[in-house]
C-alpha positions in Angstrom: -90.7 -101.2 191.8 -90.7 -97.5 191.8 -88.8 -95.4 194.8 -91.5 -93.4 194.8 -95.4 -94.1 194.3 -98.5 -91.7 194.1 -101.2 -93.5 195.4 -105.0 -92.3 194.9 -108.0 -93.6 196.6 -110.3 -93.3 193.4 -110.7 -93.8 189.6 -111.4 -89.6 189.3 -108.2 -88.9 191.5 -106.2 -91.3 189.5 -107.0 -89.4 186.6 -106.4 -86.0 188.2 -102.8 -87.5 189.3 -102.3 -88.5 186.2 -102.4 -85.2 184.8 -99.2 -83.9 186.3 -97.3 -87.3 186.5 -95.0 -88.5 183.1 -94.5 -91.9 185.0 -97.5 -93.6 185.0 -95.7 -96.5 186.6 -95.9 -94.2 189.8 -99.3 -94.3 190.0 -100.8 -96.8 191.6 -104.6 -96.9 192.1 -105.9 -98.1 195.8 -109.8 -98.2 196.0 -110.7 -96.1 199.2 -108.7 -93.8 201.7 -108.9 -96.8 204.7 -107.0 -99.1 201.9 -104.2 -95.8 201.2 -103.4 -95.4 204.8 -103.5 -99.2 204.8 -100.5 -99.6 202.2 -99.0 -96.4 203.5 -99.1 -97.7 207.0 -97.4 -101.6 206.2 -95.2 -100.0 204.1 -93.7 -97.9 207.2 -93.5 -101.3 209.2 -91.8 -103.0 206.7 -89.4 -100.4 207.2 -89.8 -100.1 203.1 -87.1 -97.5 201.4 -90.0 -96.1 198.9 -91.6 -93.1 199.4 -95.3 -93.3 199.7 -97.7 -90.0 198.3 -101.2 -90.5 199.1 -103.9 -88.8 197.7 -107.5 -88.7 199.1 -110.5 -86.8 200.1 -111.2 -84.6 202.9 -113.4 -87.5 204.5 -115.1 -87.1 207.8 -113.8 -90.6 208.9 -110.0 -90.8 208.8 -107.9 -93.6 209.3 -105.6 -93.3 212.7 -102.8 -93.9 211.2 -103.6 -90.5 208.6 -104.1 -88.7 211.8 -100.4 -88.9 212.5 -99.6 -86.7 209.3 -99.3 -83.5 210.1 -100.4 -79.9 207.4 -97.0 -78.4 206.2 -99.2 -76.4 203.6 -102.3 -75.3 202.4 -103.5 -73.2 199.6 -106.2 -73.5 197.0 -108.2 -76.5 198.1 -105.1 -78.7 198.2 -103.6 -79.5 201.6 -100.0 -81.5 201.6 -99.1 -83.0 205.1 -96.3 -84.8 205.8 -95.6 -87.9 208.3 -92.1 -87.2 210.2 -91.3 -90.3 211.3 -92.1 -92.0 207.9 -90.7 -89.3 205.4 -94.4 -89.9 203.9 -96.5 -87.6 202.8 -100.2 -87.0 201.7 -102.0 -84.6 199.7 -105.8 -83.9 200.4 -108.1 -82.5 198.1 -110.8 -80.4 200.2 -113.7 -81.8 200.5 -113.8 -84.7 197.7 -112.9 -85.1 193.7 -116.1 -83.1 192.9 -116.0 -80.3 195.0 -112.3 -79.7 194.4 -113.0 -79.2 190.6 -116.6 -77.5 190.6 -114.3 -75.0 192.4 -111.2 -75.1 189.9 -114.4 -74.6 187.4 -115.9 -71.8 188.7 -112.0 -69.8 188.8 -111.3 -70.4 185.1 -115.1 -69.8 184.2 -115.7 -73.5 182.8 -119.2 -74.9 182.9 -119.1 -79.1 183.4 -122.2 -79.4 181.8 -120.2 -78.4 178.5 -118.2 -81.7 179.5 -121.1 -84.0 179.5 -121.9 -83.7 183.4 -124.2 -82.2 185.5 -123.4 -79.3 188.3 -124.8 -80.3 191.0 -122.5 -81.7 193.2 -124.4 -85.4 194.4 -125.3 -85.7 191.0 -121.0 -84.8 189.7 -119.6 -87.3 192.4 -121.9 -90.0 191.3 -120.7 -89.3 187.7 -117.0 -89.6 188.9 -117.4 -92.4 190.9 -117.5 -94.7 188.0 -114.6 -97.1 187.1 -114.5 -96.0 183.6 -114.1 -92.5 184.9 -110.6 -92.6 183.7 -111.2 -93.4 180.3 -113.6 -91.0 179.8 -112.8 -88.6 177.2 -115.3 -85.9 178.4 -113.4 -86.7 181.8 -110.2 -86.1 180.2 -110.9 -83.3 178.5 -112.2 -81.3 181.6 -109.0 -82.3 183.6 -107.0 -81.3 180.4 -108.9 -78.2 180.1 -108.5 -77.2 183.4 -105.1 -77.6 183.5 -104.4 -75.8 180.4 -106.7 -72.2 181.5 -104.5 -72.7 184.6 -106.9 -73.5 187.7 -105.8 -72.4 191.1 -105.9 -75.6 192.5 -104.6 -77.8 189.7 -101.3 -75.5 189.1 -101.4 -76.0 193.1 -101.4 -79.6 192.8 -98.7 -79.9 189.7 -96.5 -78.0 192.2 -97.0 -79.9 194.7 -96.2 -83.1 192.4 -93.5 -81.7 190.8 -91.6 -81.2 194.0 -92.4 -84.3 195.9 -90.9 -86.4 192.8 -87.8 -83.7 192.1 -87.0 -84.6 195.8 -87.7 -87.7 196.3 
C-alpha cells in the first residue's frame, strides 16, 4: 500500500484528482464524504503510518470527526485543512464538484455546454454524478482544458497536491 493516499468522495472528484496526480495507485475512490472521514478516522485509530488526503464537498452535514480539521489555507474555492493530532489533511472544494468548475469556467472564459453539458448548476451536478463520469471524454476534456488555460482554482489545487505528496 501507498504511504500516502488521496481519497475523493465522488466519481467527478476522482477525475479532478486525477488530473494533478502521476500515481494513480494513490488515488483511491470512497463513495461519499461520511465514508472519507470514515476511512480517515479508522485509519487514525489504527495508529496507521500512511498519510490520509481527503477530498470532498463543502457539504452542509459534516462528519464529527471532519470537524476536528482545522483551515490552514484558503484561496480560490479550494480550502486545505489539516488534522494536528493525525498529520491528516483534507482539501474542500467550495461548495460541490459543479460549482467549483462552473466557477474555474467562467475565469478562463469556457462554456460547458461546448463540453456536452448543460450550465445550470442542478442540471451540471446531475451530469457529474454519474459513475461513468470518469470515463467520459467530454469530462476529460473539460478537466484537461481547464487545466491547460490555467484556472484559478485548478492551478490552486495542483499546488496544493504537489506539496502534500513532495512532503509526505
Amino acid at each position: 500500500m501507498p504511504n500516502l493516499q488521496i481519497l475523493p468522495e465522488c466519481y467527478a472528484d476522482t477525475a479532478l484528482v486525477s488530473q494533478f496526480v502521476k500515481d494513480r495507485q494513490r488515488v483511491v475512490h470512497i463513495f461519499g464524504i461520511p465514508n472519507v472521514a470514515k476511512e480517515m478516522q479508522q485509519a487514525a485509530t489504527r495508529d496507521d503510518k500512511s498519510i490520509r488526503i481527503g477530498f470532498v464537498d463543502n457539504d452542509k452535514r459534516v462528519p464529527p470527526y471532519l470537524l476536528t480539521f482545522n483551515t490552514v489555507f484558503e484561496q480560490d474555492k479550494v480550502l486545505l485543512k489539516r488534522n494536528e493530532q493525525t498529520n491528516q489533511h483534507l482539501i474542500v472544494i467550495d461548495k460541490a464538484i459543479e460549482s467549483f468548475l462552473l466557477w474555474n469556467t467562467r475565469q478562463v472564459e469556457l462554456n460547458v455546454a461546448d463540453y456536452g453539458f448543460i450550465h445550470d448548476v442542478k442540471a451540471f451536478g446531475k451530469a457529474l454524478k454519474t459513475s461513468s463520469i470518469g470515463s467520459s471524454a467530454n469530462y476529460l476534456r473539460l478537466l484537461t482544458d481547464l487545466h491547460m488555460r490555467r484556472a484559478p482554482g485548478f492551478l490552486t489545487l495542483e499546488r496544493i497536491l504537489n506539496d502534500l505528496i513532495t512532503i509526505n
